[in-house]
N, C-alpha and C positions, 0 to 999 in steps of 0.2 A: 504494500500500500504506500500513499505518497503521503508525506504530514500535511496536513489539512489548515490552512489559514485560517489562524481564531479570531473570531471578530475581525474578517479583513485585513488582521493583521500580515507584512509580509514577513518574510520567512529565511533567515541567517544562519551559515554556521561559522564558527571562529577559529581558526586554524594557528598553533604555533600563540595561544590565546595571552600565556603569563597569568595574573592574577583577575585577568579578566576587565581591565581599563576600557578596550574599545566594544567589547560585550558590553559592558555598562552604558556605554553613550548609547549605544544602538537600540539597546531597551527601552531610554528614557526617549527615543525616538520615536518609540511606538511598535519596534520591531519585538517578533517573537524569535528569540536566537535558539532552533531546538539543537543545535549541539554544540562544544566547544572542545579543542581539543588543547591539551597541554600535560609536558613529561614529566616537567616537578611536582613530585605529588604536594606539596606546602600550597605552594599557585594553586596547585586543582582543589582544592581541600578548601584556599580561600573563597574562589568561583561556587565548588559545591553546598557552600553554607551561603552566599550572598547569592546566589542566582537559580538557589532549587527553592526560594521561599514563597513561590508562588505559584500552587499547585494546576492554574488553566496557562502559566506561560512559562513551567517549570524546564529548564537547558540541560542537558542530558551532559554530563561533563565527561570528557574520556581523560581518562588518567594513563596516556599513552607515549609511544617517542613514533613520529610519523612518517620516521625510515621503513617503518614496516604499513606501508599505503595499504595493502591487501588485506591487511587484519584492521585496519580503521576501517575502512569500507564497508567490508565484511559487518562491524560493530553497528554503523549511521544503518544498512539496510535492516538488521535485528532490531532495532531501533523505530523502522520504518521509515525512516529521513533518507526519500530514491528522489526529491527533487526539493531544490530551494530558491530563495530568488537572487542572493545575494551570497558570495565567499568573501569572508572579510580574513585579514590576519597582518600579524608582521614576522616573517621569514626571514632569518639572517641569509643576503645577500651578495657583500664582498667573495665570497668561496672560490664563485664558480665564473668569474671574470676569465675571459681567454688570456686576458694579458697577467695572469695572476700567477704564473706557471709556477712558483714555488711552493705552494699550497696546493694547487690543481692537481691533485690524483687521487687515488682512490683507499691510499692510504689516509686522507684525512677526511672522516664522516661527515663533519659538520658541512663539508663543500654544498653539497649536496640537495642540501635543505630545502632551497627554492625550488628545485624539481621539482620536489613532492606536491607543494602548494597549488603547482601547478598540474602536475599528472592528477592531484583529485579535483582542480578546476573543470579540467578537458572531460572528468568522466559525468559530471553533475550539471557542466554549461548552461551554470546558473546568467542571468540575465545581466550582472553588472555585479565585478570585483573591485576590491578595495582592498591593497597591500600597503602598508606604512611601514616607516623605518625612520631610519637620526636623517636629517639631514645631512650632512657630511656625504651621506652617499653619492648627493648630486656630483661632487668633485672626487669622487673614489674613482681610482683609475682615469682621471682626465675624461668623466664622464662615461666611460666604456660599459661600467655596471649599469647605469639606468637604460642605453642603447640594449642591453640586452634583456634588462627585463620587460622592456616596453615590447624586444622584437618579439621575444619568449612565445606573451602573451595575442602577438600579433599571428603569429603560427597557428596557433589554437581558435581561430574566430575572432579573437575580437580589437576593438579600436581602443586605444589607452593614451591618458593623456596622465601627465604629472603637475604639481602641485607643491611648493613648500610653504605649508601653513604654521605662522607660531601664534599658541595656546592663547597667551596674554590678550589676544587679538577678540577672544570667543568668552570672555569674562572668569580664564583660569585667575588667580595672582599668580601669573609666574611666565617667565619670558621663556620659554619653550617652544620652539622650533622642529618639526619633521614633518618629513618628506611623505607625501601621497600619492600613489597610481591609482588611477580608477579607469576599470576599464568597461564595456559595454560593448552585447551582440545585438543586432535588430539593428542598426543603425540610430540605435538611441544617443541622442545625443547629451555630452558629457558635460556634467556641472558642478563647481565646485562651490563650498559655501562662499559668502561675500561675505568679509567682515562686518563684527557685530560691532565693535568701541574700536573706534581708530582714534582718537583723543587721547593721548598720554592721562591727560589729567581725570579721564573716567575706567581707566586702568584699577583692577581691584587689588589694595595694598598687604603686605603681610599682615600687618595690624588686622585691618578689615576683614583678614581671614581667622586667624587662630586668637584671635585676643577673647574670647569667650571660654576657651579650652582648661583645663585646671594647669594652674601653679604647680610646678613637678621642679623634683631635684634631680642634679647630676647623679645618672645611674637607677632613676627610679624602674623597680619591675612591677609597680601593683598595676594589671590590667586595664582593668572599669574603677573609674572615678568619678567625681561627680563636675557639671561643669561650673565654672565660678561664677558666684551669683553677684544681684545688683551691675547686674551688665548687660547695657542695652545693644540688644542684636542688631547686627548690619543686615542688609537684604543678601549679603551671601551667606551670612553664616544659618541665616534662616532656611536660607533654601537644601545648606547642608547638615541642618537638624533633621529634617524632613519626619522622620516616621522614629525617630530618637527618642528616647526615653530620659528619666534627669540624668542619666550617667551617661560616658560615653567611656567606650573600650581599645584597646592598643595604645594608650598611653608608657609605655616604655622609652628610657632614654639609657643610652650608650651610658658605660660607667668611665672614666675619664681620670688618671691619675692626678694627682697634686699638682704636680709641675704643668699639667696641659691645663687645669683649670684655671693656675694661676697666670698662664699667659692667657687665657679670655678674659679675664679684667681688664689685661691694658688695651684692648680693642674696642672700637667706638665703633657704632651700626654703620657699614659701609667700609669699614678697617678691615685687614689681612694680617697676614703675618708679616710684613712690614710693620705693623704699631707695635712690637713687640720687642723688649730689650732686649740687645744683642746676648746681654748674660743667662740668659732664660732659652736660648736657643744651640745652645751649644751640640748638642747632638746632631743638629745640622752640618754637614759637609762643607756643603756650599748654597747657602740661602739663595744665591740668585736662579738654582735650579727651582728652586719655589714658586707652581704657578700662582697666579693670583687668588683663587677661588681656597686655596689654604685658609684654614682659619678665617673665613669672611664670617665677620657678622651681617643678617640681613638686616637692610633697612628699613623700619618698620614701616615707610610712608608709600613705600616702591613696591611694586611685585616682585617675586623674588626669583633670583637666577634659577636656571635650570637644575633640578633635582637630581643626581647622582646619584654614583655611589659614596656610601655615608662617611665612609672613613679615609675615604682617599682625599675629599672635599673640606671635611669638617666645616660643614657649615653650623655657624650659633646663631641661637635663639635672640633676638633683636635687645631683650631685656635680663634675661636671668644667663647666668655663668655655664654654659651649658649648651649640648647639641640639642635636635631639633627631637621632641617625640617622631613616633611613627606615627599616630594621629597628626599633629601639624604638617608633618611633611604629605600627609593626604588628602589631607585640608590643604594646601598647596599644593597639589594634584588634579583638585574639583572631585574626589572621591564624599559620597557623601556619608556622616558617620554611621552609618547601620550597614555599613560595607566592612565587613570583620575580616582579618586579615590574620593568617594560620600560621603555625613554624614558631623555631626561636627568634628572637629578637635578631638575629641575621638576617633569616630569611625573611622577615617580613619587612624588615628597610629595603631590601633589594627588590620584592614585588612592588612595592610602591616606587622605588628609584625606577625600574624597566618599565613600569607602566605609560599608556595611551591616556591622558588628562578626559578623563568620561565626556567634560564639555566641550574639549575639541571635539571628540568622537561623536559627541551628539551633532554637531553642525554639519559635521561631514553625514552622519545616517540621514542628515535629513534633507540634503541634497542628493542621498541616493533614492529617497522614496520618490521625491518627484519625476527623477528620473524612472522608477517603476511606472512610477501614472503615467509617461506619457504614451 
């Protein structure tokens, strides 16, 4: 059997998915996503708790690695998901460049990966895909990557165009940038969302985002807290209460030795490791290998730089001595908090670091519905 459009709703699956970021926008879309596919079981484990909570639009999460196409397949048809309207995902892409040739063989798996996306594209030749990635790609290989994955998909039916949308632009707080292919059969022609705030100054601020959140120490692990009171909500922070209770969950912060905390006092919002005395840094080699984003406190008035990885960045908390929770960093995501996020406190900065910002994702699903209507 074919899965059946509930309420009209159209019909997704999420390939190469992570903690389920561009899942998330595409629901808030309107979109029914019946299945999602991702290897780390943490990711799929965060997806299976946030995106099986609704029993008429519940997402079938595979807890798979997508080298083996033939046993996914096999799974989406038991399933009964033989047609959908949309493949969404992001696929690591660099691998499989012709001009890559040091990587390029078959002893290295990961090459590979965009195949797959694409060999379950060709068998499903759903109506119009959606492949995301960093931006940087655009200039990986002097552009040779996107030449291919644009021809790839050219091969297979359909017409593809690209895209580099950043987050900030669609009401994330956060200056976030990546790369989009959308592609389309039928001669449907391709559209990309038009920005929503092109005004710096209606830009949504870190403040504006997590200033609600509870007061936590260097190293806190108590989960669910309560949010802090006598604190009037902003319209984002409202919008990412949504269906929240007085607590909210994933509040865990990095534990951070003596010496790292006492160099984030001498950093002021917008500071690096530059504000920091030479004598407090000594474990450094050579500070000028220090990229900037070290030790950055965010600005509380600014949206805030792109989300990373936690420890490599050490970004701090705009006020208190201290890295970012994993709540505010997904709260600077556009994750909204009744999105519970699975693992140790590793894995769950990293699904939020690799994540698709839900409301980029939402602007993009919802230039691919009109694209279904026409």
């Amino acid at each position: 059997m074919t899965v059946k459009k509930i309420n009209c709703k159209p019909v997704a699956m999420d390939l190469f998915s992570g903690a389920g970021g561009l899942s998330e926008g595409f629901i808030m879309a309107g979109f029914h996503v019946a299945a999602s596919v991702e290897k780390n079981i943490f990711a799929a484990e965060t997806q299976r708790y946030s995106h099986t909570r609704w029993k008429q639009f519940r997402t079938k999460i595979l807890n798979e690695d997508l080298r083996d196409t033939a046993k996914v397949i096999a799974k989406f048809q038991a399933e009964g998901i033989e047609s959908v309207d949309a493949v969404i995902g992001g696929p690591p892409c660099q691998g499989f460049s012709r001009s890559n040739m040091r990587t390029r063989s078959s002893d290295n798996p990961d090459n590979g990966l965009f195949w797959h996306f694409v060999s379950i594209v060709d068998v499903y030749k759903p109506k119009v895909i959606v492949l995301e990635n960093v931006a940087d790609l655009a200039a990986f290989e002097n552009g040779e990557v996107v030449d291919e994955v644009i021809s790839a998909f050219r091969c297979i039916g359909y017409m593809v165009d690209m895209a580099i949308l950043n987050a900030v632009n669609f009401g994330v707080p956060q200056k976030r940038r990546r790369i989009f292919f959308i592609g389309t059969r039928h001669k449907i022609p391709i559209e990309f969302p038009k920005l929503e705030i092109t005004d710096p100054t209606k830009f949504v601020s870190v403040w504006e985002a997590i200033a609600d959140l509870p007061p936590l120490v260097n190293g806190n692990t108590i989960d669910e807290m309560l949010y802090r009171y006598n604190t009037s909500l902003t319209d984002y922070q409202k919008k990412m209460r949504r269906k929240a209770n007085a607590g909210v969950r994933n509040n865990m912060v990095t534990r951070n030795g003596d010496l790292v905390v006492k160099r984030y006092s001498f950093i002021p919002q917008g500071g690096n490791w530059r504000d920091i005395p030479d004598e407090l840094m000594g474990n450094y080699a050579n500070k000028e290998r220090c990229h900037q984003w070290i030790y950055r406190r965010l600005p509380e008035s600014e949206p805030a730089i792109a989300i990373t990885n936690f420890r490599k960045n050490m970004l701090i908390h705009p006020r208190e001595n201290r890295g970012l929770s994993v709540r505010e960093a997904a709260r600077l995501q556009s994750f909204p908090d009744d999105f519970i996020f699975f693992g140790g406190i590793g894995q769950q900065q990293q699904q939020v670091a690799n994540a698709v910002p839900p409301l980029l994702a939402r602007a993009v699903a919802k230039s691919v519905r009109k694209m279904l209507e026409m």
